[in-house]
DSSP file (Angstrom, degrees, kcal/mol; ACC not computed):
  #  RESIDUE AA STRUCTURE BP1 BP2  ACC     N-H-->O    O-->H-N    N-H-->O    O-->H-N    TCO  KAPPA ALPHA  PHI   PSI    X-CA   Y-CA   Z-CA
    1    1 A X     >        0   0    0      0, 0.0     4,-3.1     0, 0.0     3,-0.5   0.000 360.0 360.0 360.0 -46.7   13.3   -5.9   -6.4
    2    2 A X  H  >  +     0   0    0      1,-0.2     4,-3.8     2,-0.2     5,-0.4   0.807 360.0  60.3 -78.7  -7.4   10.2   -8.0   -7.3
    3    3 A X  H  > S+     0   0    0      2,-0.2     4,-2.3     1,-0.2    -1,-0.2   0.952 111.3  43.1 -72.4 -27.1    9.3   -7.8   -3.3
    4    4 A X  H  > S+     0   0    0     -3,-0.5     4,-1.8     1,-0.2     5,-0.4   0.890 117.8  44.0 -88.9 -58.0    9.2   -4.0   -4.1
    5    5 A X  H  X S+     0   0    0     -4,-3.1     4,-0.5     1,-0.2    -1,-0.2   0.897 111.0  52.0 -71.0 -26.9    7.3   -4.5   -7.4
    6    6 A X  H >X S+     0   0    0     -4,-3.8     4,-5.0    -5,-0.2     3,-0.8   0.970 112.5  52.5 -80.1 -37.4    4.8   -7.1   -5.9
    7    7 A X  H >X S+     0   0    0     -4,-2.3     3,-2.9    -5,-0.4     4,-1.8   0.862 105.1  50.6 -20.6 -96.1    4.0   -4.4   -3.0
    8    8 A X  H 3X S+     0   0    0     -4,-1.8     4,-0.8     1,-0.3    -1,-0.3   0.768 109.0  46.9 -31.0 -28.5    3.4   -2.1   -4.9
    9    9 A X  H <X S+     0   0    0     -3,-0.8     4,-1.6    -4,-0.5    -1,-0.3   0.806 111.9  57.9 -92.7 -29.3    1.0   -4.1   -6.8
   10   10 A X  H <X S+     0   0    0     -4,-5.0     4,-3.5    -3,-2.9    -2,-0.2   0.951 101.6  50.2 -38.0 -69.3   -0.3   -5.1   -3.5
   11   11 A X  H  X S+     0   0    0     -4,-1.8     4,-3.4    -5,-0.4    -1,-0.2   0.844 102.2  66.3 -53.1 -37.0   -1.1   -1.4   -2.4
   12   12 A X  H  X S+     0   0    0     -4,-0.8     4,-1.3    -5,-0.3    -1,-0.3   0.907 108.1  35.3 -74.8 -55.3   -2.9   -1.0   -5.6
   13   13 A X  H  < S+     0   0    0     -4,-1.6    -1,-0.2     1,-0.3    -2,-0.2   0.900 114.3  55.8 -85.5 -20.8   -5.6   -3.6   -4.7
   14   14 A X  H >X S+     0   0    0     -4,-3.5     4,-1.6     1,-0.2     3,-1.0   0.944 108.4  49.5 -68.4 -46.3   -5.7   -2.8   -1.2
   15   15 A X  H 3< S+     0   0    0     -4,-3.4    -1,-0.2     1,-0.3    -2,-0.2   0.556 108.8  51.1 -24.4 -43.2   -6.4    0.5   -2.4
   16   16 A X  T 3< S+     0   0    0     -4,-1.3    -1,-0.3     2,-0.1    -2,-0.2  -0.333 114.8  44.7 -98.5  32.1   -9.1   -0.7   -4.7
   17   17 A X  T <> S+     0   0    0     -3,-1.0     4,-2.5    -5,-0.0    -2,-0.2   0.448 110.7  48.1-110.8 -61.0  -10.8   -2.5   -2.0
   18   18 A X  H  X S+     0   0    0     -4,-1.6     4,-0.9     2,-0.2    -3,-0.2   0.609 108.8  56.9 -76.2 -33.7  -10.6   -0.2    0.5
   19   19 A X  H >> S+     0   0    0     -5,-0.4     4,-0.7     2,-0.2     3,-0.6   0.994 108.1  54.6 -60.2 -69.0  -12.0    2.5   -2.3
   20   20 A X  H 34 S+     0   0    0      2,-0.2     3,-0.5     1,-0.2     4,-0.5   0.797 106.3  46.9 -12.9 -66.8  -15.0   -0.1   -2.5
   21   21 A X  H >< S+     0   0    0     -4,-2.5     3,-0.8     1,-0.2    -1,-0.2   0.806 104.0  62.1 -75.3 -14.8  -15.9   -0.1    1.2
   22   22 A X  H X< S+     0   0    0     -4,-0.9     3,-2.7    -3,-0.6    -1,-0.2   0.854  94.8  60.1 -79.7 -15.3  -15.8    3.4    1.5
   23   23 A X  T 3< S+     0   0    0     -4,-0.7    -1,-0.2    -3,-0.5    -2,-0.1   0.747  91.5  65.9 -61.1 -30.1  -18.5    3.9   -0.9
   24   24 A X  T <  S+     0   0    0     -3,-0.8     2,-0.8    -4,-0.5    -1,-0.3   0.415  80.6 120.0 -99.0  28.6  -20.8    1.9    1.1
   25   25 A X    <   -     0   0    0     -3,-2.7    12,-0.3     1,-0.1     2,-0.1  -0.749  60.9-130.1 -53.2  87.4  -20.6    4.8    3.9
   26   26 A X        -     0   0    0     -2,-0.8     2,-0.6    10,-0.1    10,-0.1  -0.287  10.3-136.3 -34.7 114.4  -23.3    6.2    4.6
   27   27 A X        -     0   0    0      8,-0.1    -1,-0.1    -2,-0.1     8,-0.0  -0.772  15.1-138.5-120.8 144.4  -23.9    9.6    4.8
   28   28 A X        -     0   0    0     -2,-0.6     8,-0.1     1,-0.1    -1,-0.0   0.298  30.5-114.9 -46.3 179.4  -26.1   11.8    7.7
   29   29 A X  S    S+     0   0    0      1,-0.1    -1,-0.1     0, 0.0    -2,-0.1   0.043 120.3  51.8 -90.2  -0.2  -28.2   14.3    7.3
   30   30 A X  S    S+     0   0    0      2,-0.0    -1,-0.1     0, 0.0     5,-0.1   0.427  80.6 126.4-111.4   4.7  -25.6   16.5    9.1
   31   31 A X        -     0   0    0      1,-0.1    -4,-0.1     2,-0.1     0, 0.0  -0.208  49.0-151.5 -73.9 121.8  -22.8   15.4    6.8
   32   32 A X        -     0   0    0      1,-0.1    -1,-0.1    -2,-0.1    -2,-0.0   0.321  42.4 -60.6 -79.8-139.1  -21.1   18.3    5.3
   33   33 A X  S    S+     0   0    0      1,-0.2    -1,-0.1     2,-0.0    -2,-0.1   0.767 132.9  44.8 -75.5  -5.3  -19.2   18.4    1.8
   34   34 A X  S    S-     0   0    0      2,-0.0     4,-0.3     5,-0.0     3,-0.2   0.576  95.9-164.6 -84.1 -29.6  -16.7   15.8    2.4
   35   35 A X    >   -     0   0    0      1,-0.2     3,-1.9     2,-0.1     4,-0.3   0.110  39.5 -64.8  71.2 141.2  -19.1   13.5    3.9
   36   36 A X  T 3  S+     0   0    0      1,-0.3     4,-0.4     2,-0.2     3,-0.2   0.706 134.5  50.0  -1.6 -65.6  -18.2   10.6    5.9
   37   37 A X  T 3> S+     0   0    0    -12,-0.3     4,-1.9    -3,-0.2    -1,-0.3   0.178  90.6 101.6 -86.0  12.2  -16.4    8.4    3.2
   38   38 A X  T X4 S+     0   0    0     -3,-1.9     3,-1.2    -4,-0.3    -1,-0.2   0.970  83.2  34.6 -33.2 -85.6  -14.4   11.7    2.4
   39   39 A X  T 3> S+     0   0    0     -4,-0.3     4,-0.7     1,-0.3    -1,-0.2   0.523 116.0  55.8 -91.1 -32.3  -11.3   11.1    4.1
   40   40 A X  H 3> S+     0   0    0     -4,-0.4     4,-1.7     2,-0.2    -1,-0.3   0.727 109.3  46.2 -76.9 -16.0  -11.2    7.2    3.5
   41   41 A X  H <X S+     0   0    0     -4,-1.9     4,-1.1    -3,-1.2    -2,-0.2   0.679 108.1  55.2-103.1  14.9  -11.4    7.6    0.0
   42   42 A X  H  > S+     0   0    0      2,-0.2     4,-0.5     3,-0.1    -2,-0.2   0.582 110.5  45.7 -73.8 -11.6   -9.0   10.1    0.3
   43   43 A X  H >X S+     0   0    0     -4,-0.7     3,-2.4     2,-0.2     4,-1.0   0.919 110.9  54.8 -71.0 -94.7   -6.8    7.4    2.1
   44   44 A X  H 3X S+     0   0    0     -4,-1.7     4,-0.8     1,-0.3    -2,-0.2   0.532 109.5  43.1 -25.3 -49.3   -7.7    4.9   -0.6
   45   45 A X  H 3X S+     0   0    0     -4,-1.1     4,-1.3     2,-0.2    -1,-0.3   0.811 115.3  54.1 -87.8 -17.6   -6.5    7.2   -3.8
   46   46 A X  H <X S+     0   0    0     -3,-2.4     4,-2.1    -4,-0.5     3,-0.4   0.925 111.6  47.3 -65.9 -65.4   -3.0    8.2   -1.6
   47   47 A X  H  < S+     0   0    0     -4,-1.0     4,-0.4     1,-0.2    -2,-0.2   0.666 103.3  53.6 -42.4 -18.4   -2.6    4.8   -1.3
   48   48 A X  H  X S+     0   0    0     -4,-0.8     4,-1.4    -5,-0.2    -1,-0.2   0.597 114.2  49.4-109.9 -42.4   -3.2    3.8   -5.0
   49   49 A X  H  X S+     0   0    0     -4,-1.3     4,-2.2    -3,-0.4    -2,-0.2   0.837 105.3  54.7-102.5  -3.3   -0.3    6.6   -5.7
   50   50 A X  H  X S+     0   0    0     -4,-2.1     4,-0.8     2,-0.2    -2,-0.2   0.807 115.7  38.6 -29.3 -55.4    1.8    5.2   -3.2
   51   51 A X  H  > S+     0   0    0     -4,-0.4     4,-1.0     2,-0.2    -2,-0.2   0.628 111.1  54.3 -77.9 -31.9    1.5    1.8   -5.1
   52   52 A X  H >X S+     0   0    0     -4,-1.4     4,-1.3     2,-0.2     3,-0.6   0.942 113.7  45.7-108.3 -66.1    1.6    3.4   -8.4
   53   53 A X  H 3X S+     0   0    0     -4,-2.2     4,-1.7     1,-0.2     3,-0.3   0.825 111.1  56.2 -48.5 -37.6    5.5    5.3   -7.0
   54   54 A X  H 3X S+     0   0    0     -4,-0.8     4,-0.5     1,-0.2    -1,-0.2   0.934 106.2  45.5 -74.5 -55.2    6.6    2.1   -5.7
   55   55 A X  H <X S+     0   0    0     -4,-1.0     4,-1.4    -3,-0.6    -1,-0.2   0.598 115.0  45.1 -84.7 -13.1    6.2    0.3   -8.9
   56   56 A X  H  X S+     0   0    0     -4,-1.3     4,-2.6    -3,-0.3    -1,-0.3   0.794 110.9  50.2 -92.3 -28.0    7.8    2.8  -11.2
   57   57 A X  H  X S+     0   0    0     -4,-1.7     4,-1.2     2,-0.2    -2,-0.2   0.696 111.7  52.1 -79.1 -16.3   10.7    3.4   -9.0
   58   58 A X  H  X S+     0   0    0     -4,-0.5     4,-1.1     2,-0.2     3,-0.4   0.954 118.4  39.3 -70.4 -83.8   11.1   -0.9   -8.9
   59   59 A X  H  X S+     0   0    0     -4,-1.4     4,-2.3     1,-0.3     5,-0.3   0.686 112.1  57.7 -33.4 -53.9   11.0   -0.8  -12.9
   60   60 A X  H >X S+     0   0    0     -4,-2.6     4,-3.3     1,-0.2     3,-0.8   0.987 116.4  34.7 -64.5 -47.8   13.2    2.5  -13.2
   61   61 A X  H 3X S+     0   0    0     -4,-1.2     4,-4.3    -3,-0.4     5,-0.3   0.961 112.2  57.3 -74.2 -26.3   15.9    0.9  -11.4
   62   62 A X  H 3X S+     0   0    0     -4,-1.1     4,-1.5     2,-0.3    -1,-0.2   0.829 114.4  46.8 -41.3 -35.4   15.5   -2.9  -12.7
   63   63 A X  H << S+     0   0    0     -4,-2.3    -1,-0.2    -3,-0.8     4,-0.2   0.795 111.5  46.5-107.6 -17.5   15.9   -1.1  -15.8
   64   64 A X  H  < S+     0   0    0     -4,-3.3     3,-0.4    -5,-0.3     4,-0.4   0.835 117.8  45.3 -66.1 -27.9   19.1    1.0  -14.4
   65   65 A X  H >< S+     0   0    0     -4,-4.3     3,-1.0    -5,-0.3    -2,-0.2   0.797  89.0  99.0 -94.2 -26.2   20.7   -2.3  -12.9
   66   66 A X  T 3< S+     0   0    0     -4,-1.5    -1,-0.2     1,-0.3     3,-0.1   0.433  83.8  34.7 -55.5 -37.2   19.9   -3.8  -15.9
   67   67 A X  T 3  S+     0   0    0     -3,-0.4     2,-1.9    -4,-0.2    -1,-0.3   0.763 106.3  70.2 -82.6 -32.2   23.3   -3.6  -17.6
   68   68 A X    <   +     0   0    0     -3,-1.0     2,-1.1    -4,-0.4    -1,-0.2  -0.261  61.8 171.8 -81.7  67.7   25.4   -4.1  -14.3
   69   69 A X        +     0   0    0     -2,-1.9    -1,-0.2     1,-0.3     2,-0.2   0.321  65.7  79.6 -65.9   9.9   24.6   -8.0  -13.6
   70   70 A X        +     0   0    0     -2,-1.1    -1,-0.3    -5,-0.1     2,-0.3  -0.482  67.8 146.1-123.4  58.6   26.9   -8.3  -11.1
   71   71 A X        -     0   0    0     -2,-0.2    -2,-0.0     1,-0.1    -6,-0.0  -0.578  54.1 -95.7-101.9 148.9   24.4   -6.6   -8.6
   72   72 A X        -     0   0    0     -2,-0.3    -1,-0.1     1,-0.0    -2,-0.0  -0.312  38.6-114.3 -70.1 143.7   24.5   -7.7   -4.9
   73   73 A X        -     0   0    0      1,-0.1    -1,-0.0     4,-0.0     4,-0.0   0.490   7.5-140.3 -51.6-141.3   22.2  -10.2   -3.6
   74   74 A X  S    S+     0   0    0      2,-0.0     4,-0.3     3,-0.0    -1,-0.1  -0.173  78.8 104.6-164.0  74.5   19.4   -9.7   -1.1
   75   75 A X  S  > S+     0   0    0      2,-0.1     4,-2.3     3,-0.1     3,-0.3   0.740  85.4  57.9-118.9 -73.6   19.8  -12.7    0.9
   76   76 A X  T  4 S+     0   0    0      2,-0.2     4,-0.5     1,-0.2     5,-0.2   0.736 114.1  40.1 -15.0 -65.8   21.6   -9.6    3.6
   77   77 A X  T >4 S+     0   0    0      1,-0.2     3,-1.3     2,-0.2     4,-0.4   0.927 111.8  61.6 -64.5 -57.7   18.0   -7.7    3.4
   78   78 A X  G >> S+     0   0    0      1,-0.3     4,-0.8    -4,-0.3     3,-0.6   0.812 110.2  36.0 -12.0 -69.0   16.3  -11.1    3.7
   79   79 A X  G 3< S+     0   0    0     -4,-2.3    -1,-0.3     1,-0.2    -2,-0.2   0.475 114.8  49.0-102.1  12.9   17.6  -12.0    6.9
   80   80 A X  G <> S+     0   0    0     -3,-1.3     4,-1.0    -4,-0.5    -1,-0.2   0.178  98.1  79.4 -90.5   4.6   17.7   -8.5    8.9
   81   81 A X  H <> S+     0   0    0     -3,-0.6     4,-3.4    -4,-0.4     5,-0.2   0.978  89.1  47.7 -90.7 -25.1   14.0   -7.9    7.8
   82   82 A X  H  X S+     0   0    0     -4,-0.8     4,-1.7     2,-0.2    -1,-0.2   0.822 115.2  45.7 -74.8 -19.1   12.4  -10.0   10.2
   83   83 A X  H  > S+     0   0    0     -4,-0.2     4,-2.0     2,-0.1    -2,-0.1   0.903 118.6  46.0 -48.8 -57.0   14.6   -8.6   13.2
   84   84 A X  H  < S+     0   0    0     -4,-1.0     4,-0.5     2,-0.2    -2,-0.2   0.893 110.8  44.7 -46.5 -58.3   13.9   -5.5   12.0
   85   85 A X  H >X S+     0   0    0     -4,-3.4     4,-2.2     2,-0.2     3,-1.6   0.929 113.6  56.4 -64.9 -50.5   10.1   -5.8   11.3
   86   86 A X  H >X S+     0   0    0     -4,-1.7     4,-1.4     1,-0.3     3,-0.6   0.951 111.6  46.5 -50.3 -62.9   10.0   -7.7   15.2
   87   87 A X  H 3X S+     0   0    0     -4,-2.0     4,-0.5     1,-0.3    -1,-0.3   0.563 110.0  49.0 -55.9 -25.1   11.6   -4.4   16.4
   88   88 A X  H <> S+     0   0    0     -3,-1.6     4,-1.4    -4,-0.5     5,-0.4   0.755 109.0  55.6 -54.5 -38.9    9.2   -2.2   14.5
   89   89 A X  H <X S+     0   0    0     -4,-2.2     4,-2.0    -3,-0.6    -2,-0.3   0.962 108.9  46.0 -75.0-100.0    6.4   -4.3   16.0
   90   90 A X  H  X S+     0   0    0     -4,-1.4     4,-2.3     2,-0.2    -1,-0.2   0.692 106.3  60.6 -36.1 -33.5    7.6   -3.6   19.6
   91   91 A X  H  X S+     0   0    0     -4,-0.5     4,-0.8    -5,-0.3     5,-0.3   0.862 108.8  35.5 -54.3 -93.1    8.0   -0.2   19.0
   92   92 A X  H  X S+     0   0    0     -4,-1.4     4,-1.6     2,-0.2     5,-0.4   0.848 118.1  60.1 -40.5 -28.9    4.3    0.7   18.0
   93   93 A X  H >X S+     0   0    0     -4,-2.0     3,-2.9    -5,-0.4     4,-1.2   0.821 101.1  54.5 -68.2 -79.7    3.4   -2.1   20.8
   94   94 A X  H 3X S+     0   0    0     -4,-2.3     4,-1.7     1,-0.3    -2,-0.2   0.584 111.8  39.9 -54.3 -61.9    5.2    0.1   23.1
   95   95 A X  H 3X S+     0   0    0     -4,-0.8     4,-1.1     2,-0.2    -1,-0.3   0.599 105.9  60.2-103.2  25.7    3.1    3.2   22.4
   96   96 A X  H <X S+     0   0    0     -3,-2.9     4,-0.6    -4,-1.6    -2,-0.2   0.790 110.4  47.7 -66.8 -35.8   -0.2    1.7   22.2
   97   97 A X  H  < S+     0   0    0     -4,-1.2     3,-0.4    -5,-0.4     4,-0.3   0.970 116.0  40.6 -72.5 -54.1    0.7    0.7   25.7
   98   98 A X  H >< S+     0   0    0     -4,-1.7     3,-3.5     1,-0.2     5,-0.3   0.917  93.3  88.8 -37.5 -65.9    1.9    4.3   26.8
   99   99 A X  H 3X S+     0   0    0     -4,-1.1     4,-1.9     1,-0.2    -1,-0.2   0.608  99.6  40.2 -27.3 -56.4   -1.2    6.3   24.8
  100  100 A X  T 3< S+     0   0    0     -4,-0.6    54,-0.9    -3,-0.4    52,-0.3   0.803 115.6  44.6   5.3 -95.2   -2.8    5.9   27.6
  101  101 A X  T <4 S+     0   0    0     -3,-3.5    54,-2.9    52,-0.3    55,-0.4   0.876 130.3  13.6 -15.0 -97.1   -0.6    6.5   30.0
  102  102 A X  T  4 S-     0   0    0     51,-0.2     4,-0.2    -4,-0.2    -2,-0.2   0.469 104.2-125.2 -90.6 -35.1    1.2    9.7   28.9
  103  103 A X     X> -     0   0    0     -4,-1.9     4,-1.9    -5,-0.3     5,-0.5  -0.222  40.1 -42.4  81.7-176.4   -1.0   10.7   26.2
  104  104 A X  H  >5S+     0   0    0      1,-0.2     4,-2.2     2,-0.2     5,-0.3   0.914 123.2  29.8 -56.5 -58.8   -1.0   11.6   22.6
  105  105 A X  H  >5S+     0   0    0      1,-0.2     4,-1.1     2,-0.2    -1,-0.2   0.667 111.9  50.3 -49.7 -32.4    2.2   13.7   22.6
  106  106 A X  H  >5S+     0   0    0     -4,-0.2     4,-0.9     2,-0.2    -1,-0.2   0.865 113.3  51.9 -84.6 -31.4    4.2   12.9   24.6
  107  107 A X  H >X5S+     0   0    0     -4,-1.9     4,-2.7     2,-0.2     3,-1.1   0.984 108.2  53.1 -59.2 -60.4    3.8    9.2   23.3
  108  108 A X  H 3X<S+     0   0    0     -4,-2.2     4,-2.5    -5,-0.5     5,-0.2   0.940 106.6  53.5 -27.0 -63.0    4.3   10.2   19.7
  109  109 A X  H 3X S+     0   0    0     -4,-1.1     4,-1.7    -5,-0.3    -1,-0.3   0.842 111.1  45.7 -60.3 -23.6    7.6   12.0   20.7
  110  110 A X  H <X S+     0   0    0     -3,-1.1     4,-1.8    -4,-0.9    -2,-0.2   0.969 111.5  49.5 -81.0 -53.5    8.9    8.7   22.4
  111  111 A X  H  X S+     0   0    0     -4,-2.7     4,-3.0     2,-0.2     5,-0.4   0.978 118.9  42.4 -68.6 -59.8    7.8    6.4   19.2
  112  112 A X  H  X S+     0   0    0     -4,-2.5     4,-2.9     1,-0.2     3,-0.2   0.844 121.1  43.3 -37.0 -64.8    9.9    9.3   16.6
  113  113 A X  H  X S+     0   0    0     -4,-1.7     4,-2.4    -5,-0.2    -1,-0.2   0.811 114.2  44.9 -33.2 -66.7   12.6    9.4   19.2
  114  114 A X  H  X S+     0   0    0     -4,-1.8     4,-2.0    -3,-0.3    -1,-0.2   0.701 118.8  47.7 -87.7 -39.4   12.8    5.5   19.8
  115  115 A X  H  X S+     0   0    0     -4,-3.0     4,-4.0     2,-0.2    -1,-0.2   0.930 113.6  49.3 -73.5 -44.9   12.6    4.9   15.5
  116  116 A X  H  <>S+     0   0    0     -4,-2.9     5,-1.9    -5,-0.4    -2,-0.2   0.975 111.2  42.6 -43.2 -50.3   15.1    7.3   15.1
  117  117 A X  H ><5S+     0   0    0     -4,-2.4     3,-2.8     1,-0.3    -1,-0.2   0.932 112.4  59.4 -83.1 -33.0   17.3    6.1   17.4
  118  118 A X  H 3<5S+     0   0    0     -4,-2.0    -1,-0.3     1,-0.3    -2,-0.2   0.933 105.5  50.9 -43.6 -47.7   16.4    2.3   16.0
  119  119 A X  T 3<5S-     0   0    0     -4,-4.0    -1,-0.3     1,-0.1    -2,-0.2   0.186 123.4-104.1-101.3  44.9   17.5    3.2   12.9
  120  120 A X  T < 5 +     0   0    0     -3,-2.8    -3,-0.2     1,-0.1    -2,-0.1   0.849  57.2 153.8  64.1  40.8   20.9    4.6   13.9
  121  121 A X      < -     0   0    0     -5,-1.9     2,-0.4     1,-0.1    -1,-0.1  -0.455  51.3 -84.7 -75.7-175.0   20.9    8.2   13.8
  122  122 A X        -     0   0    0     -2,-0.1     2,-5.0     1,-0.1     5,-0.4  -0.576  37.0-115.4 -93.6 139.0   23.2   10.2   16.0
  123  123 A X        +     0   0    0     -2,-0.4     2,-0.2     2,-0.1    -1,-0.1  -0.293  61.8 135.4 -69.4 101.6   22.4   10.9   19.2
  124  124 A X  S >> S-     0   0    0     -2,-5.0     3,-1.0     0, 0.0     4,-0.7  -0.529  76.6 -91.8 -87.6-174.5   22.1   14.4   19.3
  125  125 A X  H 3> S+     0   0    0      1,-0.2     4,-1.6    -2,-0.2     5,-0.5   0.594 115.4  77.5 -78.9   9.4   19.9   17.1   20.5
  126  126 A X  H 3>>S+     0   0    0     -4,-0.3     4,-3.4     3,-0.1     5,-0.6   0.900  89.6  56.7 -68.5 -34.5   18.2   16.8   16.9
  127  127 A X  H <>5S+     0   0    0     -3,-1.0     4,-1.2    -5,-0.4    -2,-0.1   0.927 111.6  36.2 -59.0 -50.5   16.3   13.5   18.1
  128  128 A X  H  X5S+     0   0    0     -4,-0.7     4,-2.6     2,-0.2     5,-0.3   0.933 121.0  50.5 -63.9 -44.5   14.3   15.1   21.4
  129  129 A X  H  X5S+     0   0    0     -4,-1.6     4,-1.8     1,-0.2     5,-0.5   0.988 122.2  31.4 -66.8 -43.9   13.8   18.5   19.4
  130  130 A X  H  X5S+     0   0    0     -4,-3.4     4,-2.4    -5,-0.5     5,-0.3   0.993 116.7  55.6 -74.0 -25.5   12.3   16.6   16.2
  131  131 A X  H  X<S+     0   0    0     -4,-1.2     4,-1.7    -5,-0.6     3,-0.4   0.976 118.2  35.9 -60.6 -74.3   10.7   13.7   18.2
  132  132 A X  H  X S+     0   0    0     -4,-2.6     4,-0.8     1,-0.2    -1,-0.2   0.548 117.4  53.8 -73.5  -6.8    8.6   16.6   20.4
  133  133 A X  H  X S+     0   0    0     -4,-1.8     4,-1.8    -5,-0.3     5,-0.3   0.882 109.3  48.8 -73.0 -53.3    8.2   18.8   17.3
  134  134 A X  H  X S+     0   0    0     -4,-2.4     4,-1.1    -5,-0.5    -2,-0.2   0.748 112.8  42.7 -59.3 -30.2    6.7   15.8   15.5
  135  135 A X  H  X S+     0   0    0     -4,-1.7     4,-0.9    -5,-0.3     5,-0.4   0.908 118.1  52.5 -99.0 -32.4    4.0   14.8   18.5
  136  136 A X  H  X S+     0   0    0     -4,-0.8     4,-1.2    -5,-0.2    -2,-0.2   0.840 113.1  42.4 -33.1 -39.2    3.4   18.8   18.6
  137  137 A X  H  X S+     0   0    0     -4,-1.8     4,-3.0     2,-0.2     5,-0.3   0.862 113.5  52.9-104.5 -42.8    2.8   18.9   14.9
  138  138 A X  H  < S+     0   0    0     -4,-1.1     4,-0.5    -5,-0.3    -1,-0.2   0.683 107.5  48.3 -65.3  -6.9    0.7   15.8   14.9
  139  139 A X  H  X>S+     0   0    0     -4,-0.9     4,-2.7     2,-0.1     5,-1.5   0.750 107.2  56.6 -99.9 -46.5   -1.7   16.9   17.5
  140  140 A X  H  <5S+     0   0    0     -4,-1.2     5,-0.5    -5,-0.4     6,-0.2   0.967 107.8  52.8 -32.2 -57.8   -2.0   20.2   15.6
  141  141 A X  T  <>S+     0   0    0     -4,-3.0     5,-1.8     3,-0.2     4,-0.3   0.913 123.0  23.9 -34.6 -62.8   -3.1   17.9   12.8
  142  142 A X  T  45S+     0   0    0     -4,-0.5     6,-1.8    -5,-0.3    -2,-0.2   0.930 121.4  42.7 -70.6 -51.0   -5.6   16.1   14.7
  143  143 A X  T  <5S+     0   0    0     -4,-2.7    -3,-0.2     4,-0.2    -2,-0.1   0.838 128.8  19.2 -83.6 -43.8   -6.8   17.9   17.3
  144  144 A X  T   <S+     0   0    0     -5,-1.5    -3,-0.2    -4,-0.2    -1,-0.2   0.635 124.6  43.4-125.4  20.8   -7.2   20.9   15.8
  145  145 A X  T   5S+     0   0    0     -5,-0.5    -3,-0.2    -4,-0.3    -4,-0.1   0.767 128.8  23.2 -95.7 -40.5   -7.2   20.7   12.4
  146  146 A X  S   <S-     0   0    0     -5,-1.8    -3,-0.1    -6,-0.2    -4,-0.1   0.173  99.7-126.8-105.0  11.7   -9.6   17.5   11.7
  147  147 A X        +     0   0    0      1,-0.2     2,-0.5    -6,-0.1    -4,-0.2   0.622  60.1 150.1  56.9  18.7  -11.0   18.4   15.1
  148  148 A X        -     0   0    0     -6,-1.8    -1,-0.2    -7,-0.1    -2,-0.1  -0.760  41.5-135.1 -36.0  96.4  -10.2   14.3   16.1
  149  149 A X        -     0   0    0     -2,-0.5     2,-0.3    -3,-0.1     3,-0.1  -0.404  19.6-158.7 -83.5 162.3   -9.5   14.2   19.9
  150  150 A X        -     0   0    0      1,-0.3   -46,-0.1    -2,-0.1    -1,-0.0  -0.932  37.1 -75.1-139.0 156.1   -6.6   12.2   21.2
  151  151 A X        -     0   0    0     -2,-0.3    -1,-0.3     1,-0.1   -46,-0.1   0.061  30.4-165.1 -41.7 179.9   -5.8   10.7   24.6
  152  152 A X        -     0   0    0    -52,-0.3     4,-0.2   -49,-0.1    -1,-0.1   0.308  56.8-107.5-132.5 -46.8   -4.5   13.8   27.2
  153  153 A X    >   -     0   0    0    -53,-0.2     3,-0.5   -50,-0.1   -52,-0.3   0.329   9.9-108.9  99.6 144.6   -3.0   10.6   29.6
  154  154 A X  G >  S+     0   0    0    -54,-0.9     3,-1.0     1,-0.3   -52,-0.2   0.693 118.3  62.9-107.0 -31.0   -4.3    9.5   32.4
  155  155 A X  G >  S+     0   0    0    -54,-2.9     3,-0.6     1,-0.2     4,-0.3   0.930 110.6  53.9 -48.3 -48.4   -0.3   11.5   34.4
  156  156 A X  G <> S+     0   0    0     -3,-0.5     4,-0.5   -55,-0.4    -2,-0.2   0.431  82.5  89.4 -76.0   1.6   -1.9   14.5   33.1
  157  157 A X  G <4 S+     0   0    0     -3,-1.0    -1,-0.2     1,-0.2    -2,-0.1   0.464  82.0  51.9 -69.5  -8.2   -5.3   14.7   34.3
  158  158 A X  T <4 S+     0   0    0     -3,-0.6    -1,-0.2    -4,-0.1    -2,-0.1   0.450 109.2  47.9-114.6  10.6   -5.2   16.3   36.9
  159  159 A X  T  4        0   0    0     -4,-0.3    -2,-0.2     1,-0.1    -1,-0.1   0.745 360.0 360.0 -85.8 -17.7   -3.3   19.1   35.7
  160  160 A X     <        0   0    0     -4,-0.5    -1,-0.1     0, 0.0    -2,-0.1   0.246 360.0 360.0-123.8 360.0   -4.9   20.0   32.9
């Protein structure tokens, strides 16, 4: 519970840091109404209510567990989070190494797939269809919504 609450108090200055530097973005003479620093201090105040839900949802339950004192440790959570975190960690190593490779989608579809299946879902045909829905809908995002290009991969170049 207090790792939850100091996060969260965490996010909140990273947030207000990160608020800070965008300011000292500079913006062109081609910059339209968002500007440069738009979209990182739109990060920065998403983050800040990120931090701001974290800490209320620590408090609301501290203050739901509050009567039951015979609440389970987290000595359990304690020691699976650094297996766990190492195994997050290889993932995303895994498709920085790919992006390349394979390209924006198809990498994306691997990393959904490959977390799903890390965190125990069942393997069904749910995993490939949301895993390739998900690097579809995130190249929609990018590429053609915020106009951002993303790798194509270096197996797909000459096809495309």
């Amino acid at each position: 519970m207090t790792k939850d609450l100091l996060s969260g108090v965490a996010l909140l200055g990273i947030s207000g840091t990160y608020y800070t530097w965008s300011t000292y973005i500079a913006d062109s003479t081609l910059a339209d109404e968002v500007g440069a620093s738009g979209l990182p201090r739109a990060l920065a105040f998403v983050l800040a209510i990120l931090g701001v839900i974290l800490i209320a949802r620590t408090l609301l339950v501290a203050r739901a567990a509050a009567p039951a004192k015979a609440a389970p440790s987290d000595d359990d959570e304690e020691q699976a989070s650094l297996p766990r975190g190492i195994g997050f960690l290889l993932i995303g190593a895994a498709y920085v190494l790919l992006l390349p490779f394979v390209g924006y989608i198809l990498a994306t579809a691997l990393m959904i797939a490959a977390v799903a299946l890390y965190e125990g879902a069942a393997r069904t045909w749910v995993i490939p269809a949301a895993a390739l829905g998900g690097g579809v809908f995130y190249w929609a995002i990018f590429v053609k919504l915020l106009g951002v290009h993303q790798p194509m991969g270096s197996i797909f170049q000459g096809l495309f």
